[in-house]
C-alpha positions in Angstrom: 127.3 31.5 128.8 127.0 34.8 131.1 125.8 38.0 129.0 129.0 40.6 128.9 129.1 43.6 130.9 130.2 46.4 129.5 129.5 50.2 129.1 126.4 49.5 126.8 124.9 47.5 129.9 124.4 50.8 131.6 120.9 52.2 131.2 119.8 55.7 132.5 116.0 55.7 132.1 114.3 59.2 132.9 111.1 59.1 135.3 108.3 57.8 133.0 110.4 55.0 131.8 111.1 54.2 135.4 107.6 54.0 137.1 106.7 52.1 134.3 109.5 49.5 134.5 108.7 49.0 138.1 105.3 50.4 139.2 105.1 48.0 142.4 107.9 50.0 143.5 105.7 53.2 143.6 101.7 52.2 143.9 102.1 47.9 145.1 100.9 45.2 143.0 99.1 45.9 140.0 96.1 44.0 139.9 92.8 44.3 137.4 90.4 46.0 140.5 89.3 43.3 142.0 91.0 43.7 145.2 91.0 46.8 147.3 94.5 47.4 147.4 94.8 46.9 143.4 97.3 49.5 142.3 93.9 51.2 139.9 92.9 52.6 143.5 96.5 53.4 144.6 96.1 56.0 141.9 93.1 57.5 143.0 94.2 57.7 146.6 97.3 59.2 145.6 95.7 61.9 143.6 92.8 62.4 146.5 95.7 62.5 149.1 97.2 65.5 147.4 93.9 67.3 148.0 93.7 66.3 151.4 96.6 67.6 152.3 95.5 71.4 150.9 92.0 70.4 153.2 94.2 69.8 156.4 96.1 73.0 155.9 92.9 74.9 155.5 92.2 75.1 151.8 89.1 73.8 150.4 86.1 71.8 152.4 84.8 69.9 149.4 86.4 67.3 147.3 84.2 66.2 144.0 85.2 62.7 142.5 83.9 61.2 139.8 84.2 57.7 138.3 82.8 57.2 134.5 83.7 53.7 133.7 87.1 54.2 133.4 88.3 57.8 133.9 88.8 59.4 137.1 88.2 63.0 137.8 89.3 64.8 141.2 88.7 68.2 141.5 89.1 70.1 145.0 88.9 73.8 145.9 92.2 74.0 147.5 94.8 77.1 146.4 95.5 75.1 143.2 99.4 74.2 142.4 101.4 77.6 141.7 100.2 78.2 137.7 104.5 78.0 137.1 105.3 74.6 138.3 102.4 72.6 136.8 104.2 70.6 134.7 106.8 70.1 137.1 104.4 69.0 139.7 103.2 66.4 137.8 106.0 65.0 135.4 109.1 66.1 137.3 110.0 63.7 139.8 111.2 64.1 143.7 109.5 67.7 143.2 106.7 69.3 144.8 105.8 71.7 148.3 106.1 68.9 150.5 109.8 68.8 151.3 108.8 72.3 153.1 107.4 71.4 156.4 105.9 75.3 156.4 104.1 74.7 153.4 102.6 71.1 154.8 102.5 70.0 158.4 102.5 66.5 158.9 101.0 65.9 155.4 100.4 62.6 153.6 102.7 63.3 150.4 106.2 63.1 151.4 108.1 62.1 148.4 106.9 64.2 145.6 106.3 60.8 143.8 102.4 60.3 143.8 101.2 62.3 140.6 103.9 61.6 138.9 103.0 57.9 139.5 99.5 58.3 138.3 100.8 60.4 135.0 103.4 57.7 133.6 101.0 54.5 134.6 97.5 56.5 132.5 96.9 56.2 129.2 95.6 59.6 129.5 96.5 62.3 132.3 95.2 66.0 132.7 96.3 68.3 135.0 94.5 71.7 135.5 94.9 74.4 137.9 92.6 77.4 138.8 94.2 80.2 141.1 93.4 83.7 141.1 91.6 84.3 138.1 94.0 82.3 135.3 94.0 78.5 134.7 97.0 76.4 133.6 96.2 73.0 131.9 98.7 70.5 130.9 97.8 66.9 129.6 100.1 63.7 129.1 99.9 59.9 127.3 101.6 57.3 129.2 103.4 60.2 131.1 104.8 61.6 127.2 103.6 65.2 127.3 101.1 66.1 124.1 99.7 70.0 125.8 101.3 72.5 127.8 98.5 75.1 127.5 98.9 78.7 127.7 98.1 80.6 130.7 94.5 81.6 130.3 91.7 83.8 132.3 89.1 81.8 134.5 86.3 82.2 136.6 86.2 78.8 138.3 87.2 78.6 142.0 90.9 78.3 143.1 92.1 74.5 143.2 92.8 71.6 141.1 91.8 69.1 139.1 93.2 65.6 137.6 92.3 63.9 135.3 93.3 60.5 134.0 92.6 57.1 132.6 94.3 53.7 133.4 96.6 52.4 131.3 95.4 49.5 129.9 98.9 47.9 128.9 100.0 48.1 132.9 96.4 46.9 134.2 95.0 45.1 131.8 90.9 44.1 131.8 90.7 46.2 134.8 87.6 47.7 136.4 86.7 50.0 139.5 84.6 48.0 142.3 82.8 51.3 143.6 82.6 49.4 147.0 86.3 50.0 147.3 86.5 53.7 146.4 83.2 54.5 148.4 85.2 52.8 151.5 88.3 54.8 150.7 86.1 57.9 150.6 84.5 57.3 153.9 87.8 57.1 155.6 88.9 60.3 154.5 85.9 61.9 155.9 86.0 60.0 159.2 89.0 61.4 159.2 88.8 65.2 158.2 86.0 66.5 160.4 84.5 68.9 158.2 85.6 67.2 155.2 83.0 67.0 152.2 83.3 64.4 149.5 81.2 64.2 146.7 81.2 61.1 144.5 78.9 60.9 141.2 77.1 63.4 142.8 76.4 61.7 146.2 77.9 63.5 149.4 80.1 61.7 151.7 80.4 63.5 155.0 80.7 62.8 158.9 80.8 64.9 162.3 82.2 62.6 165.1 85.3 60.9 163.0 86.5 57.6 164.4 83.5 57.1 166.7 81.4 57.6 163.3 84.0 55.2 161.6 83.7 52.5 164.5 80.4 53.0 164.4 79.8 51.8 160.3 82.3 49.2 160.7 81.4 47.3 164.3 78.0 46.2 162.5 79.2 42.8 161.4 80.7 41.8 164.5 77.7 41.6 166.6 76.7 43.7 169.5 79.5 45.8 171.4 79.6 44.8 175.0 79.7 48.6 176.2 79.2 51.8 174.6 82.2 52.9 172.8 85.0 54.6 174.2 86.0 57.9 172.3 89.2 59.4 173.2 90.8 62.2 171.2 93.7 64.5 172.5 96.0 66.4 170.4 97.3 64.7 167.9 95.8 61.0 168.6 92.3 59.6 168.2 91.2 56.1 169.0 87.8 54.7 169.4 87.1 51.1 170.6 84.7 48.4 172.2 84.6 44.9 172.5 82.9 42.8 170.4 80.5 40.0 171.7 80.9 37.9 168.8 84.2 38.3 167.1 86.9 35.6 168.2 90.2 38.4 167.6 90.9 41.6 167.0 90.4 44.4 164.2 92.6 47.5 163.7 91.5 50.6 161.8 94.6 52.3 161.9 95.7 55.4 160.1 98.3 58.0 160.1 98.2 61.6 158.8 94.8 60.5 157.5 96.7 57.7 155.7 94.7 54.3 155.6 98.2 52.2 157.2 96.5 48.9 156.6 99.8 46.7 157.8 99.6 48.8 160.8 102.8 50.2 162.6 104.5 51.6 165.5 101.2 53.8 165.8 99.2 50.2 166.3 101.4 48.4 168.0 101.5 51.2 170.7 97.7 51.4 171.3 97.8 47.7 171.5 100.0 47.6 174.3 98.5 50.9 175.7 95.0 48.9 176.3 96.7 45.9 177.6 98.9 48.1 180.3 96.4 50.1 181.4 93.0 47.8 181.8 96.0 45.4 183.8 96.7 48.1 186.4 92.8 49.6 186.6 92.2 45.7 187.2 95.4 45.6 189.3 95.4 41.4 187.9 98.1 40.5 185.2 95.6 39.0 183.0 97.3 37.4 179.5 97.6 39.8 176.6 94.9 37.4 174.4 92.3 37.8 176.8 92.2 41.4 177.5 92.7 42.2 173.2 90.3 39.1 172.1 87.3 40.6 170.2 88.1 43.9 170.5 87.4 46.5 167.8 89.4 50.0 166.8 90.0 52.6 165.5 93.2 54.8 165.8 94.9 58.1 164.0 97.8 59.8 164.9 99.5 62.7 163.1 103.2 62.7 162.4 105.6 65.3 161.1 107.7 63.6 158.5 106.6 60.4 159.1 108.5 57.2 157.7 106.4 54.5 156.2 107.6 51.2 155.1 107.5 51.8 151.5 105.4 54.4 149.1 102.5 53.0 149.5 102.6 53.8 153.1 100.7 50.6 154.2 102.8 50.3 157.4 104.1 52.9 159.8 108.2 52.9 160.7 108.0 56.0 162.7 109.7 55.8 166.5 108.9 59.9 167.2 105.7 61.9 167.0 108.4 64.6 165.6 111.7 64.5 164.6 114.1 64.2 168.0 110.4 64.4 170.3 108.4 61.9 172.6 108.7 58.3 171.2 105.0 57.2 169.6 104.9 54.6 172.2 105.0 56.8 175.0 103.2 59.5 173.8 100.2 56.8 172.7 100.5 55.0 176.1 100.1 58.6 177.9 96.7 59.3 176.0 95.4 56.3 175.8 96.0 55.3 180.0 95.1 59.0 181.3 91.5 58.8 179.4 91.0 55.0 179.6 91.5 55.2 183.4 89.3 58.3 184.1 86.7 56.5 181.8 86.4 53.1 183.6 86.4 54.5 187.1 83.3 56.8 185.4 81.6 53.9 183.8 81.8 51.2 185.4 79.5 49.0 184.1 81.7 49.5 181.2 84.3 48.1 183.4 82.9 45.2 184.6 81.4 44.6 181.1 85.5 44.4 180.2 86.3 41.9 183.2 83.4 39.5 182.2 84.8 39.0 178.6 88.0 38.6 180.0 87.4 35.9 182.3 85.5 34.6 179.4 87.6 35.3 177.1 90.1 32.9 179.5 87.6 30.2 180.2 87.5 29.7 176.5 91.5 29.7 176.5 91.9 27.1 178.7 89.2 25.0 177.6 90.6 25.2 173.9 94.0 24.2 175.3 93.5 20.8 175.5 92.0 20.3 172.1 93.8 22.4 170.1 96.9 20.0 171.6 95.3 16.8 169.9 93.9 19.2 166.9 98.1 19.8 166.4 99.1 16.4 166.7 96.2 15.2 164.2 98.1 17.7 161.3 101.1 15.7 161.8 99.4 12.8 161.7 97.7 13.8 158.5 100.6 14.6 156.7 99.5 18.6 156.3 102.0 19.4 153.4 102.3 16.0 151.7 98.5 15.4 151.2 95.9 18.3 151.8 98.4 21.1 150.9 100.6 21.5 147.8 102.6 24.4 149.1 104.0 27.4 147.4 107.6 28.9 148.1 106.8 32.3 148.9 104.6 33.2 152.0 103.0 36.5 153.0 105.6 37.0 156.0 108.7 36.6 154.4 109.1 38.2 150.9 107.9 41.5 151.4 107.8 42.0 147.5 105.8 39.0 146.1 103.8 38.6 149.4 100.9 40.3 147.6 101.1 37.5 145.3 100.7 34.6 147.3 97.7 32.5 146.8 96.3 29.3 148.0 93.5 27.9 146.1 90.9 25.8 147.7 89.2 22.7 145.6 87.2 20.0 145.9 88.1 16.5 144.4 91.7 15.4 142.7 90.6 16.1 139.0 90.2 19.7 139.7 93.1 19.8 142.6 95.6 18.0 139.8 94.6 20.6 136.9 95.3 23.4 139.4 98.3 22.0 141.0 100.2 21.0 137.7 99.4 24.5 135.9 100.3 27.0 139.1 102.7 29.1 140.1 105.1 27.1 142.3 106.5 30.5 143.7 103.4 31.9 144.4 100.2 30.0 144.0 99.3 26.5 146.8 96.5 24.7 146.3 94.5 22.7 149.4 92.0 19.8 148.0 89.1 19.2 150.0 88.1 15.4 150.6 83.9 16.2 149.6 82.0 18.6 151.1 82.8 20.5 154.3 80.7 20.4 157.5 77.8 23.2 157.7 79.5 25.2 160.9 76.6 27.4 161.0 75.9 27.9 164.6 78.8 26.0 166.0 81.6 26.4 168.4 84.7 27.3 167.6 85.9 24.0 169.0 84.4 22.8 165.6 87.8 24.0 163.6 89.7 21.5 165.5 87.7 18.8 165.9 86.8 18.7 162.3 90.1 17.5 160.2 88.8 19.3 156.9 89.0 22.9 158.8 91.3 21.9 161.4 94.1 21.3 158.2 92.2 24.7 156.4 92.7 27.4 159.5 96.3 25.6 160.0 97.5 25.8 156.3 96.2 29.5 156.0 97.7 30.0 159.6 95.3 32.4 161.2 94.5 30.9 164.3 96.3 33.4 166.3 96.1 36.4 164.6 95.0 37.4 160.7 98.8 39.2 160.9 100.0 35.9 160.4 98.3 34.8 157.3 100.3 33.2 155.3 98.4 34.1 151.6 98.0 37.2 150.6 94.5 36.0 148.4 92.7 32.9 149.3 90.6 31.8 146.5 87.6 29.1 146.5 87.9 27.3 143.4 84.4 25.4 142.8 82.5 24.2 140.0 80.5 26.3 138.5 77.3 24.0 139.2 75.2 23.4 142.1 77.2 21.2 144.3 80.2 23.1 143.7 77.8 26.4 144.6 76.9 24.5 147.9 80.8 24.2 148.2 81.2 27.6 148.0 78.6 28.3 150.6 79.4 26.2 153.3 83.3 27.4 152.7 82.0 31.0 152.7 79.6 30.1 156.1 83.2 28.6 157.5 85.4 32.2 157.0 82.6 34.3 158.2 81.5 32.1 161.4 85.3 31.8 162.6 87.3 34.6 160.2 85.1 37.0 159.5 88.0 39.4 159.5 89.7 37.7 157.1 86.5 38.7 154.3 86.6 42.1 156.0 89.7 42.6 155.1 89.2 41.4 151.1 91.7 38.3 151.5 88.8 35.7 150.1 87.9 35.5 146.0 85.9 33.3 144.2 87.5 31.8 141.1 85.8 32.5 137.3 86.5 30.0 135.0 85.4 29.7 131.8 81.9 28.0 131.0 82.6 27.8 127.1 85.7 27.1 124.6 84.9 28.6 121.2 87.2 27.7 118.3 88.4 26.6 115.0 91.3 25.7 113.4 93.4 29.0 113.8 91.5 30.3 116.7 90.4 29.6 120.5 88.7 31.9 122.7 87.1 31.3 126.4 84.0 32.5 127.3 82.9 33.4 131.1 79.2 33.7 130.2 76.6 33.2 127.1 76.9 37.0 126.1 80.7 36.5 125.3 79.9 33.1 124.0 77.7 34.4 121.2 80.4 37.3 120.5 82.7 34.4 119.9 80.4 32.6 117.7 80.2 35.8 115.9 84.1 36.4 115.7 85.3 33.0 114.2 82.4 32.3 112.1 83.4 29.6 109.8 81.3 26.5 111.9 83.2 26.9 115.4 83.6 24.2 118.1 81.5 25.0 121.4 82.7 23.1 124.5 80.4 23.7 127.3 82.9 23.0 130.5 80.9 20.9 133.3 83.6 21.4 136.0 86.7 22.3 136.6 88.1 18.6 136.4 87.3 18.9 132.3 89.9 21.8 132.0 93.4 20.7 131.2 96.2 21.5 133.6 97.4 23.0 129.5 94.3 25.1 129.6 94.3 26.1 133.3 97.5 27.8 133.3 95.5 30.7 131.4 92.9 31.3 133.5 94.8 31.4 137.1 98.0 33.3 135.3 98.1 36.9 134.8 94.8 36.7 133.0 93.0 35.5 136.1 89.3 36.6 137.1 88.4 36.7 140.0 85.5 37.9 142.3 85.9 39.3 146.0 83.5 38.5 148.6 82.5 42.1 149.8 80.7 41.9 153.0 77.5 44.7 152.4 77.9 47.1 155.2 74.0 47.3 155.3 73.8 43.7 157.1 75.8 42.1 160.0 77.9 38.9 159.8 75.3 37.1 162.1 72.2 38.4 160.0 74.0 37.1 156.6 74.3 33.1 158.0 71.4 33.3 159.4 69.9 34.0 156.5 71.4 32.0 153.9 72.7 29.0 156.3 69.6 28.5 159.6 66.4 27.8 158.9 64.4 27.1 155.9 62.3 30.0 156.5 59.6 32.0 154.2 61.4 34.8 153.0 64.3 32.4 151.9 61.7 30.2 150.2 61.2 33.0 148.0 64.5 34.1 147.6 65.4 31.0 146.1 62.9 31.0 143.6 62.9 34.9 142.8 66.7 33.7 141.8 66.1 30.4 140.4 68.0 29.9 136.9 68.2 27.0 134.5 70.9 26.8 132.3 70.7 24.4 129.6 73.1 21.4 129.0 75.1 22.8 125.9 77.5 20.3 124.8 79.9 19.8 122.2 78.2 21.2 119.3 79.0 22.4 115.8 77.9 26.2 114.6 77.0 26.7 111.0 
């Protein structure tokens, strides 16, 4: 029986009630901070972008951010909202200077939405500004207002600062990665030449923008085959090389200093730009894959009234640098083919450093043809979706709003595949089973991924052989038991994505799945435990003689149980590649040789845990 509808079915809700109801509308998925684009640091970048934007139209060099577990302080130096409209600015929504194109050229805020965002989704907000000798302070829970301060006298600089605090009930357990914001910081300032950030009190700050950005980010891929190419003419800025160990390509794209991670017109432009032009220098109509494979870059572009796929501006929709002007494409494919040009016929061992990797780059294509022929009629052979795969029904290029969602899981053996598979998600979580353990690729070929079924089925479930934009999981998650063979799993799974994906870590798509080690209960009461310290708080909690269950594998946990720990409760820990050390350096490391300083390694780290089994606590 259908609900009536009638007059009372009509609901107005006002702004807070809104962004609350639906926050991936305004800041993406939600998340606990484990992932980079987890809507905790959506809040930060929205508040930072606000301060950028007075930076860019020449207000304030310094930004100071500071993160104290779980508040978030931004203070810049800008000219500090107008002392009248405070409140507005931040609880009134679809308000704010940015409408007025005279107030804020070819800004980052658009909508007048961001702050407001970050008010209604923080347990606690504070908003303060300082302008011309008088201070306005206003201060929010959950986006209800509790302080509208007086206007009061102040001898602190003109500009702004936020304040504000999570809201547990919309992200619950969460926690800030500083990897993630200190990444986010350094693009701003790769951005903003001149641009100082200060975060718990250390300074980020940079003087040669993308080539600086290029230049932290190209470590992990190996040596560049030529120096890097630095163009940077009115309002666009790319720098790029080519890698000489990467197998395909990696974009740092961004637009009005806006980190468009899903790329855009702005991408797809340079993209073609670099194919077009190195074809005519070359005057040979080599294939698209071969002049783009391995190559690394950087691009920015500044847009008046840009259009972005949604608010969280992860993808550029813009067709015109400004409203009615040149189309992106040709203005890009201007810049980028006037300077590219000039610079090969100047360099040419740059040049001819370009035509070896693409002959290379096509040796290696038509070699692979032949194999990856028998590699595709091997999946159908193998029955890809009926035995190694237990698909979901959502996939990262079709539903644009649960894409973030999607999730394969990747296990070893049938106990621990069947407990995952019967507890999951249909719509959104697939699990992959391995049959043992996986080959040690360290040091091989690619021709490896096809000739071996287990990562031949792998690369062609996640769908990544041709490009990471076709990824078909939004989060791929190693699921391994928490002992020493499933550690060894872990690691030679780990070895595979950085040897053949590496951009695929890079870009935070691979987790590690937590699972409990202990189950602590009694008659009324069960709680999991994820390490010994929450054990013994457990033990402590229930008191009267509790039940310990020490779980040896993932296999023990019922598919009952399981449902808990990959639902909306679920841990998980990212594999964040340290910028300090290359891809290469990292395998070589962990996976080559049994060398001396690895010796000592192991046994610097070398823990032994105890058996614990079921036991009885007086």
């Amino acid at each position: 029986m259908s609900a009536e509808y009638t007059d009372d079915s009509i609901r107005s809700l006002d702004w807070k009630e809104h962004i609350r109801m639906r926050p991936g509308m305004y800041i993406g998925k939600l998340g606990d901070g484990s992932s980079h684009d987890d809507g905790i640091y959506v809040l930060i970048k929205e508040v930072i972008d606000n301060s950028i934007d007075e930076y860019v139209m020449g207000h304030g060099k310094t930004i100071e951010v500071t993160v104290n577990e779980q508040e978030v302080s931004i203070r810049d130096f800008g000219r500090g909202m107008p002392l009248g409209k405070v409140n507005e600015c931040v609880s009134k929504i679809n308000t704010g200077a940015k409408y007025d194109s005279k107030v804020f050229k070819k800004a980052v805020g658009l909508n007048g939405v961001g702050s407001k965002a970050v008010n209604a989704l923080s347990a606690y907000f504070k908003a303060q500004s300082f302008r011309d000798g008088k201070t306005k302070l206003v201060e929010y829970e959950r986006g209800v207002s509790i302080t509208d301060a007086k206007l009061t006298k102040s001898e602190e600089k003109n500009g702004t600062l936020i304040t504000f605090i999570p809201d547990g009930e919309i992200f619950p357990n969460f926690h800030y990665l500083f990897e993630y914001i200190e990444e986010m910081l350094w693009n701003y300032v790769f951005l903003n030449n001149g641009l100082t950030i200060v975060f718990n009190g250390e300074k980020f700050h940079a003087k040669n923008g993308l080539l600086d950005l290029l230049e932290r980010n190209i470590n992990g891929n190996g040596p560049v085959l030529y120096p890097i190419v630095h163009i940077k003419e009115g309002d666009f800025e790319c720098a790029f090389s080519h890698s000489s160990r990467s197998y395909g390509e990696e974009y740092y794209s961004f637009v009005n200093g806006q980190h468009t991670t899903s790329g855009g017109t702005h991408q797809t432009a340079f993209r073609e730009a670099i194919v077009k032009t190195i074809r005519e220098f070359f005057n040979k109509d080599f294939e698209t894959s071969d002049i783009r494979s391995s190559i690394i870059a950087a691009i920015s572009i500044k847009v008046q009234e840009p259009i972005f796929e949604s608010q969280t501006k992860t993808k550029l929709g813009s067709q015109h640098v400004e409203p009615e002007g040149q189309t992106i494409r040709n203005y890009v494919n201007d810049v980028v083919k006037r300077n590219l040009d000039n610079y090969l016929h100047i360099h040419t061992e740059a040049a001819e450093a370009i035509h070896r990797k693409i002959l290379q780059s096509e040796k290696e294509r038509k070699d692979m043809a032949g194999i990856k022929k028998l590699a595709r009629e091997s999946i159908k052979k193998a029955s890809l979706h009926n035995k190694k795969l237990r698909d979901c029904r959502v996939h990262f290029n079709t539903n644009k709003e649960e894409r973030l969602d999607t999730t394969l899981f990747i296990t070893e053996g049938d106990s621990a595949s069947g407990s995952i598979t019967k507890s999951r998600n249909v719509k959104t979580q697939a699990v992959f089973s391995l049959k043992g353990k996986p080959l040690n690729c360290y040091g091989l070929s690619k021709k490896i991924v096809y000739q071996n079924e287990e990562f031949n089925l792998l690369q062609a479930a996640l769908n990544i052989d041709e490009s990471l934009e076709n990824l078909r999981y939004n989060n791929v998650v190693i699921a391994t038991d928490a002992d020493v063979d499933g550690m060894h799993i872990r690691l030679l799974l780990l070895t595979f994505f950085l040897q053949f994906y590496p951009d695929l870590v890079k870009a935070g798509h691979i987790y590690i799945l937590q699972t409990p080690l202990f189950r602590v209960r009694n008659k009324k009461d069960t709680i999991y435990c994820y390490s010994d310290e929450e054990r013994n708080k457990a033990i402590a909690k229930l008191k009267a003689s509790p039940e310990i269950t020490r779980f040896k594998g993932l296999g023990e946990i019922s598919p009952s149980e399981f449902k808990h720990f990959i639902g909306s409760n679920i841990r998980l820990d990212p594999v964040i590649l340290r910028r300090e050390s290359s891809v290469a350096e990292t395998l070589a490391f962990y996976m080559g040789k049994n060398t001396p300083d690895r010796q000592r390694f192991i046994i610097d780290n070398l823990r032994i845990e105890e058996d614990v089994a079921v036991d009885k606590v007086a």
